[in-house]
C-alpha positions as MATLAB code, in Angstrom:
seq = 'XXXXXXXXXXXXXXXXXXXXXXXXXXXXXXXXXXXXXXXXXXXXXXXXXXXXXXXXXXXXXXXXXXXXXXXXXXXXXXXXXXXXXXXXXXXXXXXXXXXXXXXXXXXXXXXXXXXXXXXXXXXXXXXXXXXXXXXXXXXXXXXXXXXXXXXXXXXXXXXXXXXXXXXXXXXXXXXXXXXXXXXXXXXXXXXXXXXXXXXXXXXXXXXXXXXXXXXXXXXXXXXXXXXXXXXXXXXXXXXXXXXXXXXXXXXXXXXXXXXXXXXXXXXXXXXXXXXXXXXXXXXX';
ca = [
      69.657   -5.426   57.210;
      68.638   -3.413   54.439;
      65.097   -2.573   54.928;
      62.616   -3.265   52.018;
      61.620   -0.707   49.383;
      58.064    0.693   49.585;
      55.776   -0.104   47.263;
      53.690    2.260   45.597;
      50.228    1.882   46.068;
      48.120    0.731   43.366;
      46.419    3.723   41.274;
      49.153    6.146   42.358;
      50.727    6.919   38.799;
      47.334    7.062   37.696;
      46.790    9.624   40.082;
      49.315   11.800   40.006;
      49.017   11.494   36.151;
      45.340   12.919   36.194;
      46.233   15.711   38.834;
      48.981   16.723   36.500;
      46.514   17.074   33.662;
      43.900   18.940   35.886;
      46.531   21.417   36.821;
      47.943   21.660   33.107;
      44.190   22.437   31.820;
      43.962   24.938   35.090;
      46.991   26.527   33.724;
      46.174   26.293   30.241;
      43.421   27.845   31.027;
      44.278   30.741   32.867;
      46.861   31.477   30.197;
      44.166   31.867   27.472;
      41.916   34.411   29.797;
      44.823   36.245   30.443;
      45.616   36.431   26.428;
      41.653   37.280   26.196;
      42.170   40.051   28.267;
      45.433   41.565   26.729;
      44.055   41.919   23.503;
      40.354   43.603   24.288;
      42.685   46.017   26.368;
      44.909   46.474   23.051;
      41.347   46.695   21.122;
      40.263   49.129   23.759;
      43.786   51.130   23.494;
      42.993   51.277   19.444;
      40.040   52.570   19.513;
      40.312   55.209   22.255;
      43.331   56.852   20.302;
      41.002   56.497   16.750;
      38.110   58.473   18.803;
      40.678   60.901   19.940;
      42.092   61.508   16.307;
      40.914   60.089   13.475;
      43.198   61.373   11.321;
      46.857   60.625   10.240;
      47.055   57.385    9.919;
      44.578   56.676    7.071;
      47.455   57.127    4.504;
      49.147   54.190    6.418;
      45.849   52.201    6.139;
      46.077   52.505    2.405;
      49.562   50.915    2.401;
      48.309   47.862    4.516;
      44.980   47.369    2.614;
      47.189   46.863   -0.706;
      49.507   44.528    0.183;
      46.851   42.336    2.218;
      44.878   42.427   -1.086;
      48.153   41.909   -3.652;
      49.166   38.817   -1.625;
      45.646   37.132   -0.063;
      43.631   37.415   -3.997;
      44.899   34.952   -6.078;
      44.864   32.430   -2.855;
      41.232   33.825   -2.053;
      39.400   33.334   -5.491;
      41.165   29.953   -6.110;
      40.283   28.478   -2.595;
      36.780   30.277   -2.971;
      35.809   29.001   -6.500;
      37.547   25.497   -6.307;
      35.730   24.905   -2.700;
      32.327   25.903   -4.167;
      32.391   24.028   -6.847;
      33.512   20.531   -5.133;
      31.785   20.427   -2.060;
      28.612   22.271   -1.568;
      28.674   22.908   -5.562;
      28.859   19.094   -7.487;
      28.032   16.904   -4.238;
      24.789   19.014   -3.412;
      23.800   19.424   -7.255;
      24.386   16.077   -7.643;
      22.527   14.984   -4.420;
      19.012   17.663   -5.831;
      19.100   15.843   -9.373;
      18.429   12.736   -7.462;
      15.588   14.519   -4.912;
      14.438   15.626   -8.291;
      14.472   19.282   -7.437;
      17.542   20.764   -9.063;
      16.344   24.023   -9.591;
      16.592   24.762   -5.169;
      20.764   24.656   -5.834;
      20.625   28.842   -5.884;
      18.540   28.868   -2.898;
      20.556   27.007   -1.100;
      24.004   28.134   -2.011;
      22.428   31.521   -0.646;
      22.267   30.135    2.621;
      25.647   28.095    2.469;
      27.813   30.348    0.564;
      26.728   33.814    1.278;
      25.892   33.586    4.966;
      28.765   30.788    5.588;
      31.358   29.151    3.521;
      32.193   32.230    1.650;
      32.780   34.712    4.380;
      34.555   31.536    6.796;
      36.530   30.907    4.333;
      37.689   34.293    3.242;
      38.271   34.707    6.849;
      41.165   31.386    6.956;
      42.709   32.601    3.745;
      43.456   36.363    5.242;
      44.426   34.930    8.688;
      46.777   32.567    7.125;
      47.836   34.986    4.350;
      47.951   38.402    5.734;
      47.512   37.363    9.624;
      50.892   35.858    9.951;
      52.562   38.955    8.091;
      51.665   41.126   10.136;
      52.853   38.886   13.601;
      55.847   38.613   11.618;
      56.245   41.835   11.373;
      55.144   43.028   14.651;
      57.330   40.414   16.377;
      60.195   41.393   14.387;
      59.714   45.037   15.409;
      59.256   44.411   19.239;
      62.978   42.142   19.066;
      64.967   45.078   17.502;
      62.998   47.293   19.906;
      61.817   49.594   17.517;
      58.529   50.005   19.661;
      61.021   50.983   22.422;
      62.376   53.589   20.526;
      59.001   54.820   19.486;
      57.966   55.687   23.152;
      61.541   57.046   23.893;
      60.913   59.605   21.120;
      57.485   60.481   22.529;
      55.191   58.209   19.869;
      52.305   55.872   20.661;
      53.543   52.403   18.946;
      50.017   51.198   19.398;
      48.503   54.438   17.170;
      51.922   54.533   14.745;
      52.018   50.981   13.903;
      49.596   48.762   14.969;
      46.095   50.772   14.293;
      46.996   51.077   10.673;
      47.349   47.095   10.423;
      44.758   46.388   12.556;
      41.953   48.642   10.649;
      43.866   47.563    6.979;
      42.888   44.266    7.989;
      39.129   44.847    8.867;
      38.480   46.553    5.736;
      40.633   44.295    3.572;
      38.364   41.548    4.910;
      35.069   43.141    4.336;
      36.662   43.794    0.797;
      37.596   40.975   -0.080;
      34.198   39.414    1.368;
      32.939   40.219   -1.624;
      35.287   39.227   -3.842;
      34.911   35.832   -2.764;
      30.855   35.807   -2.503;
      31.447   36.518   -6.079;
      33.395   33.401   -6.887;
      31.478   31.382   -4.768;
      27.870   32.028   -6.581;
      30.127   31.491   -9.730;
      31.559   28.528   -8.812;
      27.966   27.107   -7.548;
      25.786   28.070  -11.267;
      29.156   26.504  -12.811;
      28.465   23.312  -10.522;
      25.121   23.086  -11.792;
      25.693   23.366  -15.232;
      28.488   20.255  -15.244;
      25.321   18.901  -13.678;
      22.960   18.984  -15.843;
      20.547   21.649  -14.563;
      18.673   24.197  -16.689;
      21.020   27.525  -17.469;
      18.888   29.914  -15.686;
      17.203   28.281  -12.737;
      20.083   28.647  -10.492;
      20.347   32.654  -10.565;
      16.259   32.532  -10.409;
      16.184   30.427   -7.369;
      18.889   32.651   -5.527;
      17.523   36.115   -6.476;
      14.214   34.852   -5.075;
      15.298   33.652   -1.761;
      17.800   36.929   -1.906;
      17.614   40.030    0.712;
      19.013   42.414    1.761;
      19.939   40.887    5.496;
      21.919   37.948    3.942;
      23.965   40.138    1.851;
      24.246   43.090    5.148;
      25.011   39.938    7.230;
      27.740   38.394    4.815;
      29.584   41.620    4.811;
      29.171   41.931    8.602;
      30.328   38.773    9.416;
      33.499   39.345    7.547;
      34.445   42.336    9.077;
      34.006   41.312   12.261;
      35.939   38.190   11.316;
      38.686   40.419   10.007;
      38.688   42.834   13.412;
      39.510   39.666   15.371;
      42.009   38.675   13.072;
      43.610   41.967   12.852;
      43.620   42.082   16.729;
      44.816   38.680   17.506;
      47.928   38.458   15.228;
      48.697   42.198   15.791;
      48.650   40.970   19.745;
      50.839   38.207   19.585;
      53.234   40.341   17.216;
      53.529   42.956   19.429;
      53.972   41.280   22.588;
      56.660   38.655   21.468;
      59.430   37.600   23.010;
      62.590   35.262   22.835;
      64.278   36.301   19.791;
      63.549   35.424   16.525;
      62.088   31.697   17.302;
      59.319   33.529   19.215;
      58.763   35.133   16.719;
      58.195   32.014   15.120;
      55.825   30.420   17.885;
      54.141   34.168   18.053;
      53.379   33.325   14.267;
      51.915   30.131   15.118;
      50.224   30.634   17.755;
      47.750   33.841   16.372;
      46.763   31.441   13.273;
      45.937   28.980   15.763;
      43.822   31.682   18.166;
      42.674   33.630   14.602;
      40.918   29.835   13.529;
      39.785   29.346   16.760;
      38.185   32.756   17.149;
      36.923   32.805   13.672;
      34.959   29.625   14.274;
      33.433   30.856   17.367;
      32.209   34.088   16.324;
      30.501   32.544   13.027;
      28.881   30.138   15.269;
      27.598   32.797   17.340;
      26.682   35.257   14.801;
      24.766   32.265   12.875;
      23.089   31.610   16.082;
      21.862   35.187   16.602;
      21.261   35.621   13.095;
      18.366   33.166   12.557;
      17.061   33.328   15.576;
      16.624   36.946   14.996;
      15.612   36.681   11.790;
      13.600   32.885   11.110;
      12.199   33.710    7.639;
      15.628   33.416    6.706;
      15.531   29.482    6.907;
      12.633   29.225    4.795;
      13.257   28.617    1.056;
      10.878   30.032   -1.436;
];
């Protein structure tokens, strides 16, 4: 006789399901820390050969710095201005006239567009701009294996081609920082004129909750948000593999880790910010 077929026991599947998960998130995990690690090594690798000689690639920099800008500006002032006006620009204005108190709108698009939305979002437009040209390029470059043929002929592919990028991308950032701090104020005294507010009590509110540290800390912020940018995509560009469709994923991927690292760091330098500095959440 044919003996009966065994049951499985009740919960199993939901089991085995869960310890699948555990040991995708243990892998998942792992993955990232090892990523983590790659790229401060790269960082460290960039700026040991900068301290060694700071010269010769600065004419490269140039290069990079005017192409990010050529193709990220247009993108950058219309995301800046038409965000600033629409969300924290009407909605807030809008929101004061009703509180009776529209003449706080420049003191508080100090602390929302100057010390966040402004440099966060300059930050998404040059990671999704400039970040995935330069994986793209990288990636391309490790396929062919021109970096290969770099270290056969003696040359440092880290110092010859992926420094320049890297530090084009920092300063680009920083620059353009500004750029869109300007179109953000802009945007926010155009909010509040559509609104109804008096011409000159926007710019008097934010010049009298302005310093010094918000404007340091904006430009800060950026950079930093631009060295992690710079170092993520030029990471997964330069250590791609699988032809041109990883090139692809490497693409998608460092937008996905430049985000997620953007967001981090703003919450942490926020964080550090006012707690260092608590007269910055007072309004006067």
């Amino acid at each position: 006789m044919r003996s009966p077929r065994a049951q499985p026991r009740p919960g199993s599947g939901v089991l085995a399901f869960a310890l699948h998960g555990v040991a995708m998130a243990a892998h998942s995990a792992s993955s990232g820390l090892q990523q983590a690690g790659e790229m401060f090594d790269l960082l460290l690798r960039m700026a040991a050969t900068t301290l060694r000689r700071p010269i010769g690639f600065w004419g490269e920099v140039r290069v990079q710095m005017y192409d990010a800008l050529r193709t990220s500006l247009f993108p950058l002032v219309f995301s800046t201005f038409v965000f600033g006006f629409t969300v924290p620009g009407l909605e807030v204005a809008n929101a004061f006239l009703l509180l009776g108190i529209p003449d706080r709108l420049g003191s508080f698009f100090l602390a929302a567009g100057v010390r966040e939305f402004t440099p966060w979002l300059n930050a998404i437009v040059v990671a999704g701009v400039v970040g995935t040209r330069l994986t793209a390029d990288l990636g391309t470059r490790r396929i062919r294996q021109e970096f290969d043929a770099l270290e056969v002929m003696g040359l440092d592919p880290v110092r010859e081609v992926v420094l320049p990028r890297v530090v084009g991308v920092t300063l680009v950032t920083g620059l353009t920082s500004l750029i869109a701090l300007v179109c953000g104020v802009f945007a926010g005294w155009f909010a509040a004129q559509v609104s109804g507010a008096a011409p000159d009590t926007f710019f008097n509110s934010f010049w009298t909750n302005a310093t010094t540290t918000d404007l340091a800390a904006g430009l800060l912020k950026a950079t930093l948000f631009g060295l992690i940018i710079g170092t993520v995509c030029a990471y997964k560009g330069y250590s791609a593999q699988g032809g041109p469709t990883g090139v692809g994923r490497a693409v998608n991927q460092a937008v996905v880790m430049a985000f997620a690292g953007v967001w981090v760091t703003n919450l942490l330098f926020s964080s550090l910010l006012l707690g260092t500095h608590p007269e910055l959440t007072y309004s006067r």
